[in-house]
ZAKOL-341446 format. One record per residue (C-alpha): x, y, z; residue in three letters; residue number from 1. Coordinates in Angstrom, 3 decimals. Layout:
N
+----------+----------+----------+-----+-----+
:       c1 :       c2 :       c3 :  aa :   i :
+----------+----------+----------+-----+-----+
:        X :        Y :        Z : ALA : NUM :
...
+----------+----------+----------+-----+-----+
This chain:
210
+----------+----------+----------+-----+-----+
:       c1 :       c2 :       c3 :  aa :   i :
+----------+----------+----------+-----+-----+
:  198.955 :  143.001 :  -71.073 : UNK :   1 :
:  195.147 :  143.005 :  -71.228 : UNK :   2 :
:  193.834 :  146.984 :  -71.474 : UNK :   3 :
:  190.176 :  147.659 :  -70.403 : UNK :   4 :
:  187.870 :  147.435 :  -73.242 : UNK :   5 :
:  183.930 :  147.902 :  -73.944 : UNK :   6 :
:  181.848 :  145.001 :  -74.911 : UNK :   7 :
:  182.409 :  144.314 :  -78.401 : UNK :   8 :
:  178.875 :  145.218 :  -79.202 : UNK :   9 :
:  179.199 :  148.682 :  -76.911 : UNK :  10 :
:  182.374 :  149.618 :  -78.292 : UNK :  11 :
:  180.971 :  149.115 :  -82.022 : UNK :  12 :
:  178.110 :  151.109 :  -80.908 : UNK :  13 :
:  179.901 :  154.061 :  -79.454 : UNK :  14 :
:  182.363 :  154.328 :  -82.658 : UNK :  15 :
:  178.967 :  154.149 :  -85.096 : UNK :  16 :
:  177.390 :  156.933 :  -83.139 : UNK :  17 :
:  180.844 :  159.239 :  -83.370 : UNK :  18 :
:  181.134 :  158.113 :  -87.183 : UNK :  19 :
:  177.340 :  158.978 :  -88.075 : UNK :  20 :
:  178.376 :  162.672 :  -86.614 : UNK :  21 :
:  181.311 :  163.098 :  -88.868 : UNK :  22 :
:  179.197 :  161.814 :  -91.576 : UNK :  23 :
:  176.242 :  164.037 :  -90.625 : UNK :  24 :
:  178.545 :  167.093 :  -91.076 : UNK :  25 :
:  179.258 :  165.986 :  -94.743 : UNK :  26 :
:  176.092 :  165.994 :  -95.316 : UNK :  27 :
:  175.343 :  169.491 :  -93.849 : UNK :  28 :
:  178.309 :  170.505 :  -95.879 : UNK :  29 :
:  176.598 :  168.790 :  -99.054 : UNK :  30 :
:  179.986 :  166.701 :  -99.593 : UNK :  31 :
:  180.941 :  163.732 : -101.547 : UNK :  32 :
:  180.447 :  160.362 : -100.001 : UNK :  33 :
:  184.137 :  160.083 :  -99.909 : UNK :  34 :
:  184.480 :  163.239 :  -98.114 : UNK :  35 :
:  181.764 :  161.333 :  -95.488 : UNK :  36 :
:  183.390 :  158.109 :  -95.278 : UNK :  37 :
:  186.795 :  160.354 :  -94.453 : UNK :  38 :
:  184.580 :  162.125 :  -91.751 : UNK :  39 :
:  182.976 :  158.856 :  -90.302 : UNK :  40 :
:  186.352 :  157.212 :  -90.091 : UNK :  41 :
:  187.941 :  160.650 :  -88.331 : UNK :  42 :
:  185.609 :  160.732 :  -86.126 : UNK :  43 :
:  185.255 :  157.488 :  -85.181 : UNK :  44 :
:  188.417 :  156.612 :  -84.673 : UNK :  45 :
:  190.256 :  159.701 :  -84.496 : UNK :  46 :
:  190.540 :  160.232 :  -81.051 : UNK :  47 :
:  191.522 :  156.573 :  -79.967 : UNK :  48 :
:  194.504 :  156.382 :  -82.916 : UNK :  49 :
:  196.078 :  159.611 :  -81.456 : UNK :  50 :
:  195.840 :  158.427 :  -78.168 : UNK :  51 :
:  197.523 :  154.451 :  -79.109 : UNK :  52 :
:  200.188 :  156.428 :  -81.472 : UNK :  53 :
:  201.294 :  158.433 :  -78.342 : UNK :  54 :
:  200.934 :  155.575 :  -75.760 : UNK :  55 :
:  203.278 :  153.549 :  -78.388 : UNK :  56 :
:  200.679 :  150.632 :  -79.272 : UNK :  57 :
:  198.859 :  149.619 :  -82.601 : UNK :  58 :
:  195.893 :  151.651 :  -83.415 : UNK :  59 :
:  193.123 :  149.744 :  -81.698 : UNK :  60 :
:  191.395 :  149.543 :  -84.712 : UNK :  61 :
:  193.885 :  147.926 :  -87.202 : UNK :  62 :
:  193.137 :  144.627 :  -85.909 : UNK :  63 :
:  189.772 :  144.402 :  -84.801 : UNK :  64 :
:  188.096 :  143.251 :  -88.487 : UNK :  65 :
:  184.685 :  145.054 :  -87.468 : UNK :  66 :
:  185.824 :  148.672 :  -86.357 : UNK :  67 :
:  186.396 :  149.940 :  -90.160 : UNK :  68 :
:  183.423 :  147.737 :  -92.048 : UNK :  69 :
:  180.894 :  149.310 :  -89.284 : UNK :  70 :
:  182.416 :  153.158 :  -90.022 : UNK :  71 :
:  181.324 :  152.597 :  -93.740 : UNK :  72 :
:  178.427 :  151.131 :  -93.506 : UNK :  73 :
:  177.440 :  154.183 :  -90.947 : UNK :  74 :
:  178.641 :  156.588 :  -93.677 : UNK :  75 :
:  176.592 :  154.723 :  -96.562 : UNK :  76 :
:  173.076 :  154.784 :  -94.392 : UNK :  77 :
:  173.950 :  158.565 :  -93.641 : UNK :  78 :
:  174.252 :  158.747 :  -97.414 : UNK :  79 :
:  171.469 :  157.097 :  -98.451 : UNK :  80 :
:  169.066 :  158.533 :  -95.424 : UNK :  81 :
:  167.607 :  162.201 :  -95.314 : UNK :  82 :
:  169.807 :  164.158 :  -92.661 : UNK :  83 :
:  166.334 :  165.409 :  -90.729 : UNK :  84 :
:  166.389 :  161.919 :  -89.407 : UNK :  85 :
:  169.200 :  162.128 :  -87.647 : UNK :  86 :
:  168.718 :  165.664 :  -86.290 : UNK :  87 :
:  167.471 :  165.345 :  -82.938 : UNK :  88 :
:  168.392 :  165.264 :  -79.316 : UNK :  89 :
:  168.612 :  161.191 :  -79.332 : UNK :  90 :
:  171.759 :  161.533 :  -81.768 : UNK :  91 :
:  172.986 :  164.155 :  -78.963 : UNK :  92 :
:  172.297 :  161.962 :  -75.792 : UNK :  93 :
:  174.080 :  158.675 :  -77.616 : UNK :  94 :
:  177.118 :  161.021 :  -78.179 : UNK :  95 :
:  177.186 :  162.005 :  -74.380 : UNK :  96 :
:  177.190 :  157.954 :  -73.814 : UNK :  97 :
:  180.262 :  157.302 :  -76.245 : UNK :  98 :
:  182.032 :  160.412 :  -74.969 : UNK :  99 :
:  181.873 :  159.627 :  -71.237 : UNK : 100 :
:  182.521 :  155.991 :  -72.017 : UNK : 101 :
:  185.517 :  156.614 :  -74.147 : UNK : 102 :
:  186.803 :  159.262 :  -71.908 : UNK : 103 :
:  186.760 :  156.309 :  -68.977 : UNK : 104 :
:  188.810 :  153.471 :  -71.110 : UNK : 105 :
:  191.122 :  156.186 :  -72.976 : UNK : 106 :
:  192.323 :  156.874 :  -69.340 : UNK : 107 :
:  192.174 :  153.100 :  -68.559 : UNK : 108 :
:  193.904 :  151.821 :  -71.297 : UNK : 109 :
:  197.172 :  154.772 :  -70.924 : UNK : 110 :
:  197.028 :  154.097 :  -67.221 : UNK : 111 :
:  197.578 :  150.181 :  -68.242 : UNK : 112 :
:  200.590 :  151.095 :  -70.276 : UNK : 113 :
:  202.262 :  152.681 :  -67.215 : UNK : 114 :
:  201.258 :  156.406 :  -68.639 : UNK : 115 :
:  201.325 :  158.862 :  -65.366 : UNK : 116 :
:  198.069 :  159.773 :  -63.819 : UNK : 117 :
:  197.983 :  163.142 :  -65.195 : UNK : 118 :
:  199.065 :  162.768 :  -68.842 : UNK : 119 :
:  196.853 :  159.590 :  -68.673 : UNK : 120 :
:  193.851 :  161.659 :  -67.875 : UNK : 121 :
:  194.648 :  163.891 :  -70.996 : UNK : 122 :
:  194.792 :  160.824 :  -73.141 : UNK : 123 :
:  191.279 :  159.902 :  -71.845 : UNK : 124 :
:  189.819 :  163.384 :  -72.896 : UNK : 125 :
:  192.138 :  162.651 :  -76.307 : UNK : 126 :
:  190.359 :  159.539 :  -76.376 : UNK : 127 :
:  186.719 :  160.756 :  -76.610 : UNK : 128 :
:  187.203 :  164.339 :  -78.199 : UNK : 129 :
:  190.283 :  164.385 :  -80.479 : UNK : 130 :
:  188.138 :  162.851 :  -83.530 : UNK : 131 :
:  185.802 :  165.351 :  -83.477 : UNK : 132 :
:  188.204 :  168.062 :  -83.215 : UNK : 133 :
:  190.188 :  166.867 :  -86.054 : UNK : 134 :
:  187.142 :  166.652 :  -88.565 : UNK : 135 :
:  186.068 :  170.160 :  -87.616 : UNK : 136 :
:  189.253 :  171.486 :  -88.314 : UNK : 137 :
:  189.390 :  169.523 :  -91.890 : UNK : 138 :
:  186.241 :  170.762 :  -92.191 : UNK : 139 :
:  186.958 :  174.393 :  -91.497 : UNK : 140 :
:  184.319 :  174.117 :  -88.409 : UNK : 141 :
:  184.260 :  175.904 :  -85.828 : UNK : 142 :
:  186.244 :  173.235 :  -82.766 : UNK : 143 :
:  184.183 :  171.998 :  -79.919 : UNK : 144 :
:  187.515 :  173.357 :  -78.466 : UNK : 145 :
:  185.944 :  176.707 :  -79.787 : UNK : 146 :
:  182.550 :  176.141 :  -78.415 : UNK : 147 :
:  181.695 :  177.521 :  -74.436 : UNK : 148 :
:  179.232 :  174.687 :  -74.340 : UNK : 149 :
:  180.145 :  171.412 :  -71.801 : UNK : 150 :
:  182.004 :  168.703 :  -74.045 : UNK : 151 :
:  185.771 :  168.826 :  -73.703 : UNK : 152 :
:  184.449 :  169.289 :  -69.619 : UNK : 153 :
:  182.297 :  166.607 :  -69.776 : UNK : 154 :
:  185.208 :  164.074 :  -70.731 : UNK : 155 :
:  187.886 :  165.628 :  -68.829 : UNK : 156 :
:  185.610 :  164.972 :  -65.866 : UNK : 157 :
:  185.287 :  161.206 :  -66.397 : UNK : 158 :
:  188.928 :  160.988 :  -67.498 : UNK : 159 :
:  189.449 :  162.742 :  -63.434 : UNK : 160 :
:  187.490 :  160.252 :  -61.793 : UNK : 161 :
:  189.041 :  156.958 :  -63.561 : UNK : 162 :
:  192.915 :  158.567 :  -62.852 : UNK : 163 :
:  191.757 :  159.687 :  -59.165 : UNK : 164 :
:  190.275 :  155.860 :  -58.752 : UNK : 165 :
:  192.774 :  154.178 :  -59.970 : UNK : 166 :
:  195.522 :  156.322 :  -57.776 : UNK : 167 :
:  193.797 :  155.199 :  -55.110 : UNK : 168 :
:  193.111 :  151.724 :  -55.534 : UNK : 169 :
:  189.370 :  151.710 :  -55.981 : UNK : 170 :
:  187.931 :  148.650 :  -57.775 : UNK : 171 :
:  188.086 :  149.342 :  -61.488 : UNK : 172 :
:  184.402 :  148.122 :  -62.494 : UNK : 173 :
:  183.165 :  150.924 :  -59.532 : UNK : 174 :
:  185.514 :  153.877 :  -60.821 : UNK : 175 :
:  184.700 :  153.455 :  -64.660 : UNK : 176 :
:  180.716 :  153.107 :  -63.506 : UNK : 177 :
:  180.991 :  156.561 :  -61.298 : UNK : 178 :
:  182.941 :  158.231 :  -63.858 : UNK : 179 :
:  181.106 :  157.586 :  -67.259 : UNK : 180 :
:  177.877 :  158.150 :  -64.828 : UNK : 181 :
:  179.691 :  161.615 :  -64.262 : UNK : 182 :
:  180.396 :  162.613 :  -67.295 : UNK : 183 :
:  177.450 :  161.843 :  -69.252 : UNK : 184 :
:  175.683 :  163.820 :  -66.673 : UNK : 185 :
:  177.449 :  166.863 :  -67.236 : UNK : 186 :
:  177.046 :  166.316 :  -71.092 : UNK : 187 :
:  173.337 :  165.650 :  -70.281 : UNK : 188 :
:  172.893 :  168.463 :  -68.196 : UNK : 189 :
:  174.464 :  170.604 :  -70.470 : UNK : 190 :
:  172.154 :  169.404 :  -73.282 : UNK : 191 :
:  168.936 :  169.744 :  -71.490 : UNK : 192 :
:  169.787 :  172.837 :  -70.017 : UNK : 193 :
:  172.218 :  174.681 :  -72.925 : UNK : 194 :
:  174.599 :  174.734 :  -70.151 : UNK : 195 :
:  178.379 :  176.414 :  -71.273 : UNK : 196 :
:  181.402 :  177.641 :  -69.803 : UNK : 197 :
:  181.500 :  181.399 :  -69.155 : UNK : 198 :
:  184.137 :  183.073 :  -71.369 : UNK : 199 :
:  186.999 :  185.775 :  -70.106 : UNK : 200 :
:  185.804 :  188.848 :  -69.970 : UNK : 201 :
:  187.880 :  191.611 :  -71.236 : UNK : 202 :
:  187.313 :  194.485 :  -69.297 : UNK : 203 :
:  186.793 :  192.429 :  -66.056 : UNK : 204 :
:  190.589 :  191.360 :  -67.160 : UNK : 205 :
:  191.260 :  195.281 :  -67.120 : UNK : 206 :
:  189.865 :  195.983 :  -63.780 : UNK : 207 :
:  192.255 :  193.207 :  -62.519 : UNK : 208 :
:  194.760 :  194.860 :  -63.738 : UNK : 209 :
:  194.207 :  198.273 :  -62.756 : UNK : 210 :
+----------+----------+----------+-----+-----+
């Protein structure tokens, strides 16, 4: 069995750019480098372990030598780097790119180990967001889970197109292109323009029920 992958180079890239986020938050929390090495690695590869432990495979990451030498080395130039650098929309729009990316070949590689469609789509969004949501909680953050703005969306919208392309038999190189296209929209859109999901209402919820 051969499960979709990024580009070595592409892949590397996506898991520095989630790493340098879990060490950024370190940082802003004025932590130890240890505690931002733990937060790089989290983050990094957080998401993609949970979603190999439950598919029943090896951690992608425990035999590809570069994956863990790359999430240090991110940590140590967060480290040794003022965090202003780093603070800017760039850091944001790169994230979109790994989410929406990740999100695609999370719901690739479960729908290659004969996961259904559905629970395959959830790994995809596991895939891209669990890492994050994991270091915030170690962190005492507040989860992206928690947040209105378009993240969690963003992924579960490219994890959607790859299961609905694949149900149907649509040429795999096409799908993953129109759903990381998708999804990094939505994330895009919902950088540029502060989009967010509206939250219940509780006295609308009373009306209803009157």
């Amino acid at each position: 069995m051969n499960p979709p992958a990024l580009p070595p180079m592409l892949d590397l890239a996506g898991t520095a750019i989630f790493a340098l986020t879990g060490a950024l938050l370190a940082a802003r929390l004025r932590q130890t480098f240890v505690t931002m090495a733990f937060f790089a690695l989290i983050t990094g590869v957080g998401g993609g372990s949970l979603r190999d432990m439950m598919i029943g495979t090896p951690a992608f990451w425990l035999r590809d030598p570069w994956v863990a030498p790359v999430i240090f080395i991110t940590a140590l130039i967060a480290w040794f780097t003022p965090r202003r650098w780093w603070e800017s929309e760039l850091l944001e729009w790169a994230d979109a790119a790994g989410l929406a990316a990740f999100a695609v070949l999370g719901t690739a590689k479960a729908l290659a180990f004969g996961v259904a469609p559905m629970p395959a789509m959830v790994l995809g969004v596991v895939s891209g967001c669990a890492g994050g949501i994991i270091r915030d909680v170690i962190a005492g953050e507040p989860s992206i889970l928690m947040r209105p703005e378009l993240y969690v969306t963003a992924a579960a919208l490219s994890a959607f197109i790859t299961m609905i392309g694949a149900f149907f038999g649509i040429t795999d190189l096409l799908v993953w292109a129109l759903a990381w296209a998708a999804g990094f929209t939505m994330r895009g859109a919902a950088i540029r323009w502060k989009l967010a999901l509206p939250a219940y209402d509780d006295e609308q919820g009373e009306e209803t029920e009157t």
